[in-house]
C-alpha positions in Angstrom: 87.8 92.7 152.2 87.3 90.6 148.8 85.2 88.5 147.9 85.0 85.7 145.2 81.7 84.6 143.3 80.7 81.4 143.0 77.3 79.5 142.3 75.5 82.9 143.3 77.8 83.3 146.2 80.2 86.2 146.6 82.6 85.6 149.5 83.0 88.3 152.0 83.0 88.8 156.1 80.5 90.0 158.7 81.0 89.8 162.4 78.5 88.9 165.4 78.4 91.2 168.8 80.5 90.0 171.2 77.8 88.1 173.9 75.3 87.5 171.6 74.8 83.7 171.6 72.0 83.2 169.0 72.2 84.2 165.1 70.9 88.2 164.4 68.8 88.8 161.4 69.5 91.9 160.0 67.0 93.6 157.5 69.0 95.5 154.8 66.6 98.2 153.5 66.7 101.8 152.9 64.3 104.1 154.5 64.4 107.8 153.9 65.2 109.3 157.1 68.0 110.7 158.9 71.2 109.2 158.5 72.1 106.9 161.3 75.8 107.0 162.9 78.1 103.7 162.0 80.8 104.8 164.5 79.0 103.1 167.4 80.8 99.1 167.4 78.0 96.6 167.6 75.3 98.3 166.4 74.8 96.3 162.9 71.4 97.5 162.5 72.2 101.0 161.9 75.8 100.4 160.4 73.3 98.2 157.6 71.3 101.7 157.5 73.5 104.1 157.4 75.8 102.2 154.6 72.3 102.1 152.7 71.5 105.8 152.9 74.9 106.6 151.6 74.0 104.2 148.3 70.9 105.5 147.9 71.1 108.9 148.5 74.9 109.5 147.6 75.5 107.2 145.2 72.1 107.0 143.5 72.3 103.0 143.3 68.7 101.3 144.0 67.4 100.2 147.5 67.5 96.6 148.1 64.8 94.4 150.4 67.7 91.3 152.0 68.5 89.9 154.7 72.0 89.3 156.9 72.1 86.5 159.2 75.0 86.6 161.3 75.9 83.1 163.4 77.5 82.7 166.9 79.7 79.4 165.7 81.4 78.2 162.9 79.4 74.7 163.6 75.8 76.9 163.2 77.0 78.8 160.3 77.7 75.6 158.3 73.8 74.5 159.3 72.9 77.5 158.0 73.8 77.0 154.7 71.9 73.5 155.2 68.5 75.0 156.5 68.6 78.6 155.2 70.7 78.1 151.5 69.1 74.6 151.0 73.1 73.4 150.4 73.6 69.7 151.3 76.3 68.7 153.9 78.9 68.5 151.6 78.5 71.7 149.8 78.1 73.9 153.2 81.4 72.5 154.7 83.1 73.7 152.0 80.9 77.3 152.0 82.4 77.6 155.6 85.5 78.1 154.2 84.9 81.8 153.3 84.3 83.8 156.6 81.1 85.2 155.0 78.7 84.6 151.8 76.5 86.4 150.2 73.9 84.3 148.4 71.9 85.7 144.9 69.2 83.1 145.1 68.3 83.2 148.8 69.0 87.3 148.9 70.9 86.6 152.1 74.4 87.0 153.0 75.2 84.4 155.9 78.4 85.4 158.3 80.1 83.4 160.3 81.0 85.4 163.5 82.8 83.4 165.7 86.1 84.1 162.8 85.7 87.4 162.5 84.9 88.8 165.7 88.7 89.9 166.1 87.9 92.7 163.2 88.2 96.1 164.3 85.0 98.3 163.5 86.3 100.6 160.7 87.1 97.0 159.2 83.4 95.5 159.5 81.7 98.4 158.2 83.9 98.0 155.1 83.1 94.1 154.8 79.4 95.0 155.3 79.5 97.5 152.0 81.0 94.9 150.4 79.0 92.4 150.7 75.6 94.8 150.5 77.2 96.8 146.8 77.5 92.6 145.9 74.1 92.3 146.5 73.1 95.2 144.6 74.6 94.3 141.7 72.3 91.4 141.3 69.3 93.4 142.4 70.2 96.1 139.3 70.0 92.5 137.3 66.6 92.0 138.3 68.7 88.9 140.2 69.3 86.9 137.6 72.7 85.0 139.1 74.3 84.8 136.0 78.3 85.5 136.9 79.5 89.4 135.6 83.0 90.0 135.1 84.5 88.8 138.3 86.4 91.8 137.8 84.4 94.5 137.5 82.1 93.2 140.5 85.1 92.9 142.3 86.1 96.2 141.6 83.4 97.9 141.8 82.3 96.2 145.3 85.6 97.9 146.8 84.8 100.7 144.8 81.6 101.9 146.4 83.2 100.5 149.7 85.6 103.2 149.9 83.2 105.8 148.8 81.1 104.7 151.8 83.6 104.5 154.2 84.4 108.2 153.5 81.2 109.3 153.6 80.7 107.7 156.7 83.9 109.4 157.8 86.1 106.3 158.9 88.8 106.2 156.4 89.3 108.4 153.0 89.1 107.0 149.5 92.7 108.0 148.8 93.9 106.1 151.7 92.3 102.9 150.4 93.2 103.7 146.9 97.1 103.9 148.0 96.8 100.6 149.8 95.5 98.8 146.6 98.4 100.5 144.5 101.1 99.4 147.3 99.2 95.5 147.4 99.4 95.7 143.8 103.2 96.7 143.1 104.7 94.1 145.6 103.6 91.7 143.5 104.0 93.2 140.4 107.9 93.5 140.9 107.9 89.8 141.1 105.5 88.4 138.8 103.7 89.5 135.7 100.1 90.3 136.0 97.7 88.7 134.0 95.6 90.7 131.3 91.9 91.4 132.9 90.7 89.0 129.6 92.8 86.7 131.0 90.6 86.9 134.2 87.3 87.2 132.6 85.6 83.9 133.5 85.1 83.0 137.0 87.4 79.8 137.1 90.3 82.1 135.9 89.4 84.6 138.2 89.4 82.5 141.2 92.9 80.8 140.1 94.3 84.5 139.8 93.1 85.4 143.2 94.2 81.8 145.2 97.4 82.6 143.6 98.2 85.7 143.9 97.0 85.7 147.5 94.0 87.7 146.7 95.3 90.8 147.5 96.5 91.8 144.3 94.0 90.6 142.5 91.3 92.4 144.1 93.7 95.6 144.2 93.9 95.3 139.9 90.2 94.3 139.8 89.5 97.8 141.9 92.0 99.8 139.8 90.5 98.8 136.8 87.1 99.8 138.0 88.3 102.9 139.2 89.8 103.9 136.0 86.9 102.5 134.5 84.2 104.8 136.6 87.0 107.9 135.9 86.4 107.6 132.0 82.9 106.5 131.7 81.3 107.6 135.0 79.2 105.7 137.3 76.1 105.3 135.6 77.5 103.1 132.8 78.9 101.1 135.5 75.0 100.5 137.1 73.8 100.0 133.8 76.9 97.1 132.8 75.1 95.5 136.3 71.4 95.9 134.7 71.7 94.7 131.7 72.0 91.6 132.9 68.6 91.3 133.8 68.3 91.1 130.0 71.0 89.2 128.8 74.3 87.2 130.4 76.8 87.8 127.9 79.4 89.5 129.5 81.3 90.7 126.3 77.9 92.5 125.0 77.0 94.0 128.0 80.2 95.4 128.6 80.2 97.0 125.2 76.6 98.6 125.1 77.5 99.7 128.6 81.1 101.6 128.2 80.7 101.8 124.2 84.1 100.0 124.0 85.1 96.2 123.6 86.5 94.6 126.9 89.7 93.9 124.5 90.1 97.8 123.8 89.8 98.6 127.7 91.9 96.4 128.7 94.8 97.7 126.5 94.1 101.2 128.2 94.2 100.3 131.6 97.2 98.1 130.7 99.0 102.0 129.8 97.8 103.7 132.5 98.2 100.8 135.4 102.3 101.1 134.2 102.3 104.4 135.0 100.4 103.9 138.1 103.1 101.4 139.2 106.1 103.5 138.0 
């Protein structure tokens, strides 16, 4: 489920129907009406509805007006990124690494569907959050592209994932909370994990997570957020995303934000992640 910013990308999955040979554009909006159902595979369209009525109306985060194109083949998703994301040759072959990319300029996220058809459901309708919350984020910025913490929008991606996904009724928060913890404590009984200033910037973010195998790191990014959200509440984490239609210093925004220094937090969650792993 993670995803990785980069140039106004952040990387996650989508899937295509099985037997549907041409690319589906998928409107992700938010109309106030009753709830669809997401528990019917295939049916993107109201999965992309119902995840929005549970961010809107749950979680009090802003509609959004994008677009999702999902392609049939690995081959039409890297022309995508040509015609659609304006990338040249060389810059969409490497885009078609990631299974899925959600772009802040073009407010699209393009999917390449031919990889990750073999997902099951429960498992799409996560990615889809994911990818939408990602896209929110730079919507609450008034899309300016600048990079955030790749931490915190890591975080807080799975974060509002999981709070979707229970509301939705196809897994619980504490399940996915206990599957980050476990991620995280392999690892950490054979390597020491790095300080969330150490991981600050995207280039050190993006080392972290190809080292680590991206697991962990998106498990301490989501632990961090969640004991972030726990002390502060959610609405200083929206307004850390907003102020950066104002400003794109990270440090500044963090602080008017949480009323702390990034420095100070980190020390705290440092504490309580120990006992989290004891």
């Amino acid at each position: 489920m993670a995803a990785r910013v980069l140039r106004g990308f952040s990387g996650l999955a989508f899937i295509l129907l099985a037997g549907c040979f041409t690319r589906e554009v998928i409107p992700i909006s938010y109309a106030p009406e009753t709830r669809p159902s997401a528990g019917r595979p295939g049916d993107y369209l109201d999965a992309t509805k119902a995840i929005a009525s549970v961010m809107v109306e749950d979680l009090k985060l802003p509609p959004i007006d994008a677009v999702m194109i999902v392609y049939p083949s690995s081959a039409e998703y890297e022309a995508g990124f040509i015609t659609e994301a304006e990338l040249t040759p060389g810059e969409a072959s490497a885009k078609t690494r990631a299974a899925a990319l959600a772009s802040c300029q073009k407010r699209k996220v393009f999917a390449n569907g031919e990889i990750l058809a073999r997902l099951v459901w429960s498992h799409r309708v996560k990615i889809l959050s994911h990818e939408m919350t990602h896209l929110t984020m730079f919507a609450l910025g008034n899309w300016q592209c600048e990079s955030r913490h790749p931490w915190i929008a890591e975080g807080f991606a799975d974060w509002i994932t999981l709070k979707v996904i229970e509301r939705l009724g196809l897994d619980t928060f504490a399940e996915g909370k206990k599957n980050f913890l476990e991620s995280l404590g392999q690892l950490n009984s054979k390597r020491k994990l790095p300080t969330l200033g150490e991981i600050s910037g995207p280039a050190e973010w993006d080392e972290w997570a190809k080292s680590s195998g991206r697991g962990p790191a998106y498990a301490q990014a989501f632990l961090a957020v969640d004991f972030l959200i726990e002390r502060k509440g959610l609405p200083a984490a929206v307004e850390y995303f907003r102020l950066f239609g104002r400003s794109t210093n990270r440090p500044n925004n963090f602080r008017i934000a949480f009323g702390q220094d990034v420095a100070t937090f980190d020390r705290q969650f440092g504490a309580h992640l120990k006992k989290l792993l004891m």
